[in-house]
MMTF fields as JSON, N, C-alpha, C and O atoms, coordinates in Angstrom:
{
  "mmtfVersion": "1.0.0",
  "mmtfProducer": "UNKNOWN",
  "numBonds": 451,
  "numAtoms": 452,
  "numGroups": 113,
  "numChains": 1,
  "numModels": 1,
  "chainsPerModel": [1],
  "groupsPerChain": [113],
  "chainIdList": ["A"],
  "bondAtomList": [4, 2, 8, 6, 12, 10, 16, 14, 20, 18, 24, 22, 28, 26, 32, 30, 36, 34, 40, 38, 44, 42, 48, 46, 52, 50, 56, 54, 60, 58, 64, 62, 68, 66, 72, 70, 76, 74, 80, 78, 84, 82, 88, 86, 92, 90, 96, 94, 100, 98, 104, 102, 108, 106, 112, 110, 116, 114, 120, 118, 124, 122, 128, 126, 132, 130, 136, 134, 140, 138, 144, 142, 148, 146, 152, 150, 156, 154, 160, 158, 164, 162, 168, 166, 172, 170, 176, 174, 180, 178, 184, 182, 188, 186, 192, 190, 196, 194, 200, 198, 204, 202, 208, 206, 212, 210, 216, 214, 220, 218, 224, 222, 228, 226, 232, 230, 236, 234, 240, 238, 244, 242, 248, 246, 252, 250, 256, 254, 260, 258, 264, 262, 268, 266, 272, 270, 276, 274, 280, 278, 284, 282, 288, 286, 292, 290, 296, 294, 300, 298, 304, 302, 308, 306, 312, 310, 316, 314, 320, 318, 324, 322, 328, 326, 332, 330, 336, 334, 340, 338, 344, 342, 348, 346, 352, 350, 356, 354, 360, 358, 364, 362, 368, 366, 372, 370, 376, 374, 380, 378, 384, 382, 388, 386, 392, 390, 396, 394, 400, 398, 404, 402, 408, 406, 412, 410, 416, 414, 420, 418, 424, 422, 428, 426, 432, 430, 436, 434, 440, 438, 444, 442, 448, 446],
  "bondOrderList": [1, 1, 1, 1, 1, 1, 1, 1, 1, 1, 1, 1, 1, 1, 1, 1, 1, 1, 1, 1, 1, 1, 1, 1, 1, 1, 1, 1, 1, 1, 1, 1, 1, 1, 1, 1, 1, 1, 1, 1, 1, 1, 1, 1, 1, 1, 1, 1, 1, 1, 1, 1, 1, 1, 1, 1, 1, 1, 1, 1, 1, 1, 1, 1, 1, 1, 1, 1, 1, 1, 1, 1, 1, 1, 1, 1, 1, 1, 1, 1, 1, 1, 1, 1, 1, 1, 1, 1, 1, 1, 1, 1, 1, 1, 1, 1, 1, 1, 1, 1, 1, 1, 1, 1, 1, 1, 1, 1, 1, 1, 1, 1],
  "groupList": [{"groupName": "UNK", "atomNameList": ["N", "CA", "C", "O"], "elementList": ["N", "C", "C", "O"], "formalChargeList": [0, 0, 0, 0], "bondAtomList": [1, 0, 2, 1, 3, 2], "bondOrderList": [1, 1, 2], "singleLetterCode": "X", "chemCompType": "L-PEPTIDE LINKING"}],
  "groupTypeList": [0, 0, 0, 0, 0, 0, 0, 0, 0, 0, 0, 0, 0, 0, 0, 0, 0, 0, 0, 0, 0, 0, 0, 0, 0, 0, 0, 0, 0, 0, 0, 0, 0, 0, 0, 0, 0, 0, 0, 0, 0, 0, 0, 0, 0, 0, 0, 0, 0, 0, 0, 0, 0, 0, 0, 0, 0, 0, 0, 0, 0, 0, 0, 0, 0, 0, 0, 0, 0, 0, 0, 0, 0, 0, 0, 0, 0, 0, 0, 0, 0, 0, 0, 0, 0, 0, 0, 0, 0, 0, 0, 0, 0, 0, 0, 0, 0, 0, 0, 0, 0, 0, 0, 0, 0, 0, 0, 0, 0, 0, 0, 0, 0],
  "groupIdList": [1, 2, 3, 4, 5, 6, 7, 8, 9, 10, 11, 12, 13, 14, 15, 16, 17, 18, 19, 20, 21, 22, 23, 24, 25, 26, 27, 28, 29, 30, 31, 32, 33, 34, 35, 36, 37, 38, 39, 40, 41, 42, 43, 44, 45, 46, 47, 48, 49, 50, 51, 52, 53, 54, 55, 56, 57, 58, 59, 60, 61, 62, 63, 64, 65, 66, 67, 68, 69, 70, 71, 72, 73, 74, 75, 76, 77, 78, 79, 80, 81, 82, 83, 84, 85, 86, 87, 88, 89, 90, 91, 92, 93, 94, 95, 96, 97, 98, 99, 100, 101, 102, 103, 104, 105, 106, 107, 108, 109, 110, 111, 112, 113],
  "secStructList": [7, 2, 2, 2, 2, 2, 2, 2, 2, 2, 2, 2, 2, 2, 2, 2, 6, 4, 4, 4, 6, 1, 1, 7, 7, 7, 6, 6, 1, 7, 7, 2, 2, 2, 2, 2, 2, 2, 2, 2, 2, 2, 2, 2, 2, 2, 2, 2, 2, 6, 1, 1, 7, 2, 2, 2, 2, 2, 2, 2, 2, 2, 2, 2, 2, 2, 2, 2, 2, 2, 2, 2, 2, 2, 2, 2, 6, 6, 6, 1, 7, 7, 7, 2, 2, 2, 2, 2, 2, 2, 2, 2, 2, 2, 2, 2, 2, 2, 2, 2, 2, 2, 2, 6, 6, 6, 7, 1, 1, 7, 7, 7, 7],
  "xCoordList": [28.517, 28.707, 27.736, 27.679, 26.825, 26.535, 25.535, 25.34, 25.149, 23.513, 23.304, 22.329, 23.989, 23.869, 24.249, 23.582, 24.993, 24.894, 23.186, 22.445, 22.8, 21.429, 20.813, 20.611, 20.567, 19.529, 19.431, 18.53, 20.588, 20.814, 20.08, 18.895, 20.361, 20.074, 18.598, 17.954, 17.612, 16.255, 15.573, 14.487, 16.417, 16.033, 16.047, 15.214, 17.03, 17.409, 16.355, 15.928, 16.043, 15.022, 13.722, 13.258, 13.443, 12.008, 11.368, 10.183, 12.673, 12.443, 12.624, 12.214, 13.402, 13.197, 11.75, 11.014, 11.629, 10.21, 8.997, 7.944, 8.98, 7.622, 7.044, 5.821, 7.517, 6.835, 5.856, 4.96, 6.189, 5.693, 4.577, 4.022, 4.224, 3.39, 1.977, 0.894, 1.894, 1.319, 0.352, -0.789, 1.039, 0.481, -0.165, 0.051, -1.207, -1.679, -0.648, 0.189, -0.701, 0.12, 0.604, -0.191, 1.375, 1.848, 1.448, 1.548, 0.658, 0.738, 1.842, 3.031, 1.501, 2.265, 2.871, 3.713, 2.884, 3.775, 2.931, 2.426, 2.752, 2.051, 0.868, 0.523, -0.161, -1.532, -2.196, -1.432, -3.476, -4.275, -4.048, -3.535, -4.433, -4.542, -3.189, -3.071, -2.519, -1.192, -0.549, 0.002, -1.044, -0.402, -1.141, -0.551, -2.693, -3.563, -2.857, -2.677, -2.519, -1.962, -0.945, -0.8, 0.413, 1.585, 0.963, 1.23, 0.255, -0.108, -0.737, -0.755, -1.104, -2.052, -1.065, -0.631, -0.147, 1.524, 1.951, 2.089, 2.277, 2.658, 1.955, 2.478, 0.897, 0.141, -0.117, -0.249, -0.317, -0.442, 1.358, 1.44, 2.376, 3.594, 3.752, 4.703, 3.079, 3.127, 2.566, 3.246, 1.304, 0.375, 1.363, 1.669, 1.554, 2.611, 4.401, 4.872, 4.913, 6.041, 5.854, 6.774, 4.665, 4.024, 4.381, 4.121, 5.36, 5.361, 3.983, 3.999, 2.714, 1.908, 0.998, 0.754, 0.569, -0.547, -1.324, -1.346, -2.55, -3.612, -4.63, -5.259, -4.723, -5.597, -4.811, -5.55, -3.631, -2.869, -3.468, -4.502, -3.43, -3.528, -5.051, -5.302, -5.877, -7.045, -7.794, -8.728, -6.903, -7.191, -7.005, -7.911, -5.347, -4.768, -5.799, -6.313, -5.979, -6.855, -8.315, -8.987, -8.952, -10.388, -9.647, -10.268, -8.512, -8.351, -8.413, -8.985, -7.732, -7.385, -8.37, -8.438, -9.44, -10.87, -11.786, -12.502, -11.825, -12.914, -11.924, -12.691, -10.775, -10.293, -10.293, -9.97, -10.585, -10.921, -12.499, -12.848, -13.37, -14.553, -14.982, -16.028, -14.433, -14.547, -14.092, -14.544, -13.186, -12.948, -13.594, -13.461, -14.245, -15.434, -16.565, -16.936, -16.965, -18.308, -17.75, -18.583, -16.236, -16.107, -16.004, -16.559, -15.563, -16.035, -17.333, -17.708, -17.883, -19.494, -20.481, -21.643, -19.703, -20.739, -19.731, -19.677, -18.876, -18.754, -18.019, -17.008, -18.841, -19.251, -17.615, -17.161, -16.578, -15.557, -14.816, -14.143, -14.361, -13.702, -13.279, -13.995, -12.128, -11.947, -11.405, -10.444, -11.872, -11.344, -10.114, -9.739, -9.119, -7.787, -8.196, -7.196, -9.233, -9.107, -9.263, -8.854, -10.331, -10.463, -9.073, -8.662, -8.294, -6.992, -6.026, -5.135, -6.237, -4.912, -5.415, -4.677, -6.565, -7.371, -6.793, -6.234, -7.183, -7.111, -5.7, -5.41, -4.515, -2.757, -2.689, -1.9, -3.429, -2.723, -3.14, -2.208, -4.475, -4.719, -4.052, -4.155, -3.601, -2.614, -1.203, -0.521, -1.102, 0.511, -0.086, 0.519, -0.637, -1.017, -0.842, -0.045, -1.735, -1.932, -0.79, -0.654, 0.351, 2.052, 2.552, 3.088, 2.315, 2.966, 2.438, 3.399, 1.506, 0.832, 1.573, 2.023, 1.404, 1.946, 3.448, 3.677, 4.214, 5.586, 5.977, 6.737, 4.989, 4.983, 4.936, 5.745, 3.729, 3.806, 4.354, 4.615, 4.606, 5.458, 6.886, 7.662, 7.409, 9.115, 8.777, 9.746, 7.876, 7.725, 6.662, 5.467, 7.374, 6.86, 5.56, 4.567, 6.296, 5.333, 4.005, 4.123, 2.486, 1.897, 1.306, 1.498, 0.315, 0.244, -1.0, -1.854, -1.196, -2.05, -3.198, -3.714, -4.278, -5.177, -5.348, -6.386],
  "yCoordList": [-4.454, -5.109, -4.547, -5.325, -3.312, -2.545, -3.244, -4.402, -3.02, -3.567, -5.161, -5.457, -5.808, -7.245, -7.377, -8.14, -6.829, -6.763, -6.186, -6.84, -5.156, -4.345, -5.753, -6.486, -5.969, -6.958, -8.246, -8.887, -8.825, -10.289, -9.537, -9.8, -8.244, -8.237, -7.895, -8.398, -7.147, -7.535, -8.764, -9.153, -9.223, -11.007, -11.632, -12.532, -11.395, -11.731, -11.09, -11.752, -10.395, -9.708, -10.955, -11.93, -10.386, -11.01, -12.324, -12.653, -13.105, -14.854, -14.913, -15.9, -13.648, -14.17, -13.264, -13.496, -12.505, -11.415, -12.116, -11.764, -13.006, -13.916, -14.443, -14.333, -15.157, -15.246, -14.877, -15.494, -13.189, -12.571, -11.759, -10.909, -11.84, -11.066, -12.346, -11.763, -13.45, -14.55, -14.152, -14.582, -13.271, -12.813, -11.554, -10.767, -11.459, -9.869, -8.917, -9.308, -7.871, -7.226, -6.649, -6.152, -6.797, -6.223, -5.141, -4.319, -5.188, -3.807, -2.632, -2.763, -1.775, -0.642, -1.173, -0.341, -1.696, -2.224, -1.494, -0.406, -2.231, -1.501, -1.826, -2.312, -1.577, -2.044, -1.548, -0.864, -1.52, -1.152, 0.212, 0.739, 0.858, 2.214, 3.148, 4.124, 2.607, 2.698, 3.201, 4.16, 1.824, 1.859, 2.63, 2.973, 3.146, 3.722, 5.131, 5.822, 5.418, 7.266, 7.316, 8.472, 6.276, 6.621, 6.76, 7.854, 6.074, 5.954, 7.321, 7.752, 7.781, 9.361, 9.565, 8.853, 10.122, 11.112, 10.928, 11.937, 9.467, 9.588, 10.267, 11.146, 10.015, 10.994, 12.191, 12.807, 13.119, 14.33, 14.906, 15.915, 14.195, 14.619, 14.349, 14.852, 13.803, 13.611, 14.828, 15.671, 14.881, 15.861, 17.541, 18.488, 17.131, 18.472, 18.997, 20.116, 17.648, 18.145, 17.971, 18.203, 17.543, 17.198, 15.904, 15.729, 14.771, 13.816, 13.436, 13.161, 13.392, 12.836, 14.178, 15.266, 13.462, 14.526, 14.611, 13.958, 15.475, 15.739, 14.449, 13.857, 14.112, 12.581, 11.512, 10.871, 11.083, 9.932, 10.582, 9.932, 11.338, 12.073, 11.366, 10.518, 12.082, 11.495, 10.001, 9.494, 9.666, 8.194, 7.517, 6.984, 7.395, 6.936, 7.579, 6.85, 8.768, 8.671, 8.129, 7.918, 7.854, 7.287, 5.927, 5.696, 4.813, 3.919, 3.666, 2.761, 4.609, 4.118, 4.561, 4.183, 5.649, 5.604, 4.739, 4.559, 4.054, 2.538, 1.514, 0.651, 1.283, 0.769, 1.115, 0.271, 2.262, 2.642, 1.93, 1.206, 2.223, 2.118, 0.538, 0.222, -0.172, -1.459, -2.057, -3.174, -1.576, -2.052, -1.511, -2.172, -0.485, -0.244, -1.213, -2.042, -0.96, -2.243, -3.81, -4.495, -4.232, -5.555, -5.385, -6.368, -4.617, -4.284, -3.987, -4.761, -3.293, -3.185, -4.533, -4.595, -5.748, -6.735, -7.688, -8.543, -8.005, -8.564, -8.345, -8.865, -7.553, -6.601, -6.418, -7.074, -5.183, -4.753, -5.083, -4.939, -5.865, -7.044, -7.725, -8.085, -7.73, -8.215, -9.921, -10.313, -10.618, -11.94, -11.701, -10.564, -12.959, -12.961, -12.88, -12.454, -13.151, -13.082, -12.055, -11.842, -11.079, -9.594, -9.017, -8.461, -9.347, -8.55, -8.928, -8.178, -10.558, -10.494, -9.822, -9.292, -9.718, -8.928, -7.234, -6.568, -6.874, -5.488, -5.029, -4.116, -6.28, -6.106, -6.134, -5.381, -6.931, -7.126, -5.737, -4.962, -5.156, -3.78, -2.506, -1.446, -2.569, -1.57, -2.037, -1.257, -3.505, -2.992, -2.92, -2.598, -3.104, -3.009, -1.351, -0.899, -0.498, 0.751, 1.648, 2.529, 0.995, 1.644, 1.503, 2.34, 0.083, -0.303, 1.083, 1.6, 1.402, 2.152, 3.868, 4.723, 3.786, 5.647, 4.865, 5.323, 4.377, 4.433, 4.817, 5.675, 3.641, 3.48, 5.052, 5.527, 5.855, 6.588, 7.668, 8.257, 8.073, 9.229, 9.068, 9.982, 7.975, 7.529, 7.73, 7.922, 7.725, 7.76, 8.951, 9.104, 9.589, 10.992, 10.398, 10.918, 9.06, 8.785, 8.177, 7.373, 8.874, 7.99, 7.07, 6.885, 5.941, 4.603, 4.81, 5.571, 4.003, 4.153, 3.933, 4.109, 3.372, 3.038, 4.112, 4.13],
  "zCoordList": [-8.707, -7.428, -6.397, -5.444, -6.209, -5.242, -6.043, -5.672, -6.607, -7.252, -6.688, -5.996, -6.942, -6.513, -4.73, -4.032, -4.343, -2.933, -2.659, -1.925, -3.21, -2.958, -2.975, -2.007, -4.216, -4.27, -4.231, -4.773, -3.425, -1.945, -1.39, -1.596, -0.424, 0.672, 0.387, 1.308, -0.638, -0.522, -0.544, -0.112, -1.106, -1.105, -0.145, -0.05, 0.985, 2.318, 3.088, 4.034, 2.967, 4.184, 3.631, 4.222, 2.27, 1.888, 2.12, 2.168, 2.274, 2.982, 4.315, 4.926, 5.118, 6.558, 6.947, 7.906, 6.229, 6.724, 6.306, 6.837, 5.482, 4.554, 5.65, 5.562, 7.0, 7.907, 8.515, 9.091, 8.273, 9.157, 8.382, 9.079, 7.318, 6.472, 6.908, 6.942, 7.131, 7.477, 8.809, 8.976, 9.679, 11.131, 10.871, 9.949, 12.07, 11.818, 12.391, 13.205, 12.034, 12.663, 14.555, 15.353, 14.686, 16.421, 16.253, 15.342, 17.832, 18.661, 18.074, 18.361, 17.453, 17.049, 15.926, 15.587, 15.504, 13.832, 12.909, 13.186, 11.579, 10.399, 10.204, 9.126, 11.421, 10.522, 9.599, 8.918, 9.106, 8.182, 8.102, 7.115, 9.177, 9.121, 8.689, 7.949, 9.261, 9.519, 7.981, 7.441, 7.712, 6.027, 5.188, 4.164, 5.374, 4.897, 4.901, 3.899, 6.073, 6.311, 5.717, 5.322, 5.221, 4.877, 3.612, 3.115, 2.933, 1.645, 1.275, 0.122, 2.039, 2.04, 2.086, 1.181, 2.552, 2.845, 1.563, 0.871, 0.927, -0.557, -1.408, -2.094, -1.474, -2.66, -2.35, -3.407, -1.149, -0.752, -1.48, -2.179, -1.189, -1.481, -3.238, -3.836, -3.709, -4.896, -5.498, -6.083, -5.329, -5.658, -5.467, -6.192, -4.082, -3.685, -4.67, -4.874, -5.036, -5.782, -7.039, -7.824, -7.459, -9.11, -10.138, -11.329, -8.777, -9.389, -10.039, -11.238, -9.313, -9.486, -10.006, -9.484, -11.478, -11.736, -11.228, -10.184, -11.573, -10.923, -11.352, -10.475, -12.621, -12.792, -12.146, -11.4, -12.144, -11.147, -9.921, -9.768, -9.115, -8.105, -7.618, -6.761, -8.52, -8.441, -8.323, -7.702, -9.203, -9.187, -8.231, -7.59, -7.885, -6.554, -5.351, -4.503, -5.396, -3.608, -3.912, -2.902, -5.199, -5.172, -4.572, -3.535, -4.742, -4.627, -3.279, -2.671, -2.887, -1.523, -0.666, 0.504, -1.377, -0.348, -0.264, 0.721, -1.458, -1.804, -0.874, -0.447, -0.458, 0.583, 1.634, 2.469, 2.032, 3.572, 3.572, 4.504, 2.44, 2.703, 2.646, 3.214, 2.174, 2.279, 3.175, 3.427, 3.844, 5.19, 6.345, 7.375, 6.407, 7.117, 7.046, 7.877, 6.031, 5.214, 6.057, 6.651, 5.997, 6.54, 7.618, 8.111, 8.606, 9.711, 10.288, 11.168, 10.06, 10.077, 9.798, 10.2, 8.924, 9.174, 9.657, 8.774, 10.62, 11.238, 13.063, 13.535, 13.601, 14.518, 14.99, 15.927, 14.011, 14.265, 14.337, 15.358, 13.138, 13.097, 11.563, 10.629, 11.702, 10.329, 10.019, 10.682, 9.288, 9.226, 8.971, 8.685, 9.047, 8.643, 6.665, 6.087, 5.78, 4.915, 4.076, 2.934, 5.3, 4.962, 4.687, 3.668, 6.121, 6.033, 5.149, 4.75, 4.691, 3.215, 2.283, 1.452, 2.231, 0.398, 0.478, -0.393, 1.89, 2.4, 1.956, 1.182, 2.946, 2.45, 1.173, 0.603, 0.52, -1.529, -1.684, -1.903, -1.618, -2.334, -1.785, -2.402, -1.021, 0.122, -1.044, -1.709, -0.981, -1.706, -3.676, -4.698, -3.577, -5.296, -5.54, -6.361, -4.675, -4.446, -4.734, -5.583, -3.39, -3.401, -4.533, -5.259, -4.731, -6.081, -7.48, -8.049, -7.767, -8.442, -8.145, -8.908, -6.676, -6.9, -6.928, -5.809, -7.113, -6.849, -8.296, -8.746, -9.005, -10.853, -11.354, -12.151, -10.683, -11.045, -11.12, -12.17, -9.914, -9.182, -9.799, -9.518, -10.662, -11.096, -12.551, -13.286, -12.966, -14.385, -15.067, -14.816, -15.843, -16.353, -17.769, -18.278, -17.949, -19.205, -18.284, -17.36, -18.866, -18.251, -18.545, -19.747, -17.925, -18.568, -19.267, -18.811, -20.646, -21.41, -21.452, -22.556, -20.093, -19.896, -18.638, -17.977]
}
């Protein structure tokens, strides 16, 4: 019963919040950066309690530096500024990323590639 109450109510958030993933983000909400530093906090804490090995470890922050750096690069050619299409590519690899340390940091087996 707690499981299915849990997961209405992610379901419930995820269709009234789908709206809003559509907009750039508000003044002080979660932008790029934003999500960039929590994502650093996860893997620094990973690295730190040993969920995350030292090759996950590694991997995950090359990822998320070729995403800082590509969003520099799309900024830099379009004078500081990102299209709305920059920023959905930017959001998928930001949550692909989480998605990745979450996988990893929960699971001791690691993945075979």
């Amino acid at each position: 019963m707690r499981i299915t109450l849990r997961a209405s109510l992610a379901a419930l958030a995820l269709l009234t919040a789908a709206p809003a993933f559509a907009q750039p983000a508000p003044a002080g909400g979660w932008d790029l950066s934003r999500r960039e530093s929590w994502l650093q906090d996860r893997i620094d804490r990973g690295r730190g309690d040993g969920s995350l090995d030292r090759r996950e470890a590694r991997r995950v922050q090359r990822q998320l530096a070729r995403i800082q750096h590509d969003q520099s690069s799309m900024r830099g050619r379009d004078g500081g500024h990102l299209t709305d299409v920059d920023r959905t590519g930017l959001d998928g690899r930001l949550d692909n990323l989480s998605d990745h340390i979450r996988w990893s940091r929960r699971n001791d087996e690691h993945r075979p590639w």
